[in-house]
C-alpha positions, 0 to 999 in steps of 0.5 A, a space after each residue: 457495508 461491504 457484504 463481506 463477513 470475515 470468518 478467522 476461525 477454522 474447523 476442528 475434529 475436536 469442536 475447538 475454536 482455532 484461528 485460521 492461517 492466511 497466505 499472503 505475498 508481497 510483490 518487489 519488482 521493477 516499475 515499468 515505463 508505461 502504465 500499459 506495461 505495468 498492467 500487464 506485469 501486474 496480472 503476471 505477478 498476481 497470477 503467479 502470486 496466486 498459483 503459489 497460494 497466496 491469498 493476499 498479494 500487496 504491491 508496493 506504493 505507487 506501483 502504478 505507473 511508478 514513484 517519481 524518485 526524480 523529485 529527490 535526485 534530479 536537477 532544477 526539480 521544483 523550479 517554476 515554470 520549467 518546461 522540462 518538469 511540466 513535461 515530466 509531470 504531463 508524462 506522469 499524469 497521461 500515465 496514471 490510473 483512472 480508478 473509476 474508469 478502464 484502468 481500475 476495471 483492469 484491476 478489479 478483473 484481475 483481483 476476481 480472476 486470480 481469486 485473491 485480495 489484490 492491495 495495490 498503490 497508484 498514483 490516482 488521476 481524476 479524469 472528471 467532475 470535480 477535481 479534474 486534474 489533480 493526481 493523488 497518491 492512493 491505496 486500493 484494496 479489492 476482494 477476490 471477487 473484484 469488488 473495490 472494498 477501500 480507496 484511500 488517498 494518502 492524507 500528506 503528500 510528503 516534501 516533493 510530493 507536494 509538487 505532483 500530488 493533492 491533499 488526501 482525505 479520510 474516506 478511505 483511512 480504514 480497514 476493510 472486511 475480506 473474505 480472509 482478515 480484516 486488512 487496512 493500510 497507509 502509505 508510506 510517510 503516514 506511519 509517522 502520523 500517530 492519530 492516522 495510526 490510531 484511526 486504522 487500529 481502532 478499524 481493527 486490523 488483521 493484515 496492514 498493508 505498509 506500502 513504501 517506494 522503498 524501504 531503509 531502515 527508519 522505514 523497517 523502523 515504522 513498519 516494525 513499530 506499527 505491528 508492535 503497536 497495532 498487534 497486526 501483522 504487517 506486509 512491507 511492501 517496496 519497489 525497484 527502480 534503476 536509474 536508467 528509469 528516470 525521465 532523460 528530460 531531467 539531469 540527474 544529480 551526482 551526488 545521488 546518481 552515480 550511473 545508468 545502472 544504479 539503483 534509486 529505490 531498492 525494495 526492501 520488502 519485508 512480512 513482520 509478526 505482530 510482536 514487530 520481529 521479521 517473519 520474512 527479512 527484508 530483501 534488497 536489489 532483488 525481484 521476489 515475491 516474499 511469500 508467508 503463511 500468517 497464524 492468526 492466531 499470533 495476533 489474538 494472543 499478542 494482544 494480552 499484552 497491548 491492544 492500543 484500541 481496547 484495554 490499553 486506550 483508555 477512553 476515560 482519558 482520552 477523546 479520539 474522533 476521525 473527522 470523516 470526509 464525505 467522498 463516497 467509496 464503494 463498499 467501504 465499512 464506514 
């Protein structure tokens, strides 16, 4: 257990009961080209994100050090033995995150100096004990005093990505107490799994963090569904890449890249109430950070209707179990 009580109730001169409202913001910005570059435009737009009230800030997918979009639209990417993408992939694992070592210190400094929940996703490098090596694609949430509440690795990498990164587990596939909601996430391809999305609405979310490269419309389309579905609301959260960004090792296709200044991801962050509509409408091509004041109230009164993990589940019906792995993370609620 993490410590932390979440409290969705606010005061009121009547003696009433009514939900809280929460601020949020979703960061869309331009991966940097360096994980040392990246930190420090992560503090940047935390700090701003925070001055303007935020009390969650989500970053997009592999924010840290950036997705590897080369996979998907570079040359001789997955022939074996190629010195030129074993070159790229030793770029890729020097500049991953250490999530038990300075770079996650970085982070859970950051999230206790801004003073909100910081939910971020970055490409994991194991760097002792068992596993030394192997990069993951993963999913950090700290509370606003610094503290790692929940460390989930994406269970599947997704069709190229099974060339950079390992097998995820299920130690961190649930949501987690804040001092503000209840907040969980998956990444990207993990909104098609249905029982990964059952495991995060039987955790009972408030907030569900959608983290994306970028997002096209099949991906609005699973974003919008996992808030219909799970009654929550749900920060949609997509990076900016140029192709200017991709490794020079690697020739790029022209099928796929037309020039320097094209853009490979294209944000497409969104904030979608838990009936599925757009609270903030997807933004494209265009660094921002989309902010909203979340009712929770909007969620509790969906939930009249359909709550897939209480009166719509039918456990007379149905068995439902996680098979929980044994990796220890911090303050997890599980």
């Amino acid at each position: 257990m993490n410590g932390i009580k979440v409290d969705r109730f606010a005061a009121s001169p009547t003696g009433e009961r009514t939900y809280k409202s929460v601020s949020v913001a979703v960061v869309q910005a331009e991966v940097s080209p360096t994980l040392s570059a990246g930190l420090e435009k992560t503090a940047s737009l935390a700090r701003e994100a925070a001055k303007g009230g935020a009390q969650i800030i989500v970053f997009p997918e592999t924010w840290l050090p950036g997705y590897p979009a080369w996979l998907d639209v570079s040359r001789d990417a997955n022939l074996w033995n190629h010195p030129a993408v074993k070159t790229v992939f030793e770029r890729h694992a020097a500049e991953s995150v250490d999530v038990d070592g300075e770079d996650g210190a970085a982070l859970s400094r950051l999230a206790a100096e801004v003073g909100a929940v910081l939910v971020i996703g970055v490409v994991e490098r194991v760097s002792r004990g068992i596993g030394k090596g192997t990069l993951f694609n993963s999913l950090l949430i700290y509370s606003s005093d610094g503290q790692l509440l929940n460390h989930h690795r994406k269970l599947m990498p997704t069709y190229t990505e099974r060339l950079m990164w390992g097998q995820g587990d299920t130690a961190g596939l649930s949501a987690v107490d804040t001092p503000v909601a209840r907040i969980g996430g998956l990444i990207c391809w993990e909104h098609w799994m249905p029982l990964a999305r059952q495991a995060l609405h039987n955790s009972g979310e408030d907030i569900h963090a959608a983290v994306w490269p970028s997002l096209s419309d099949t991906h609005h389309l699973a974003s919008r569904h996992y808030a219909f579905e799970g009654r929550c609301f749900v920060l949609a959260a997509g990076s900016l890449m140029r192709a200017s960004s991709l490794p020079k090792e690697l020739e790029s296709h022209p099928d796929y890249v037309r020039n320097s200044d094209a853009w490979v991801l294209r944000g497409g962050s969104a904030i979608i109430g838990p009936d599925g509509s757009y609270i903030v409408e997807p933004v494209y091509e265009n660094e921002m950070i989309l902010t909203a004041t979340l009712d929770l109230g909007a969620a509790a009164r969906e939930h009249m209707a359909l709550d897939v993990a209480g009166h719509y589940s039918r456990p007379d019906c149905f068995d439902f179990r996680v098979m929980r792995s044994g990796r220890e993370i911090r303050g997890t609620t599980e």
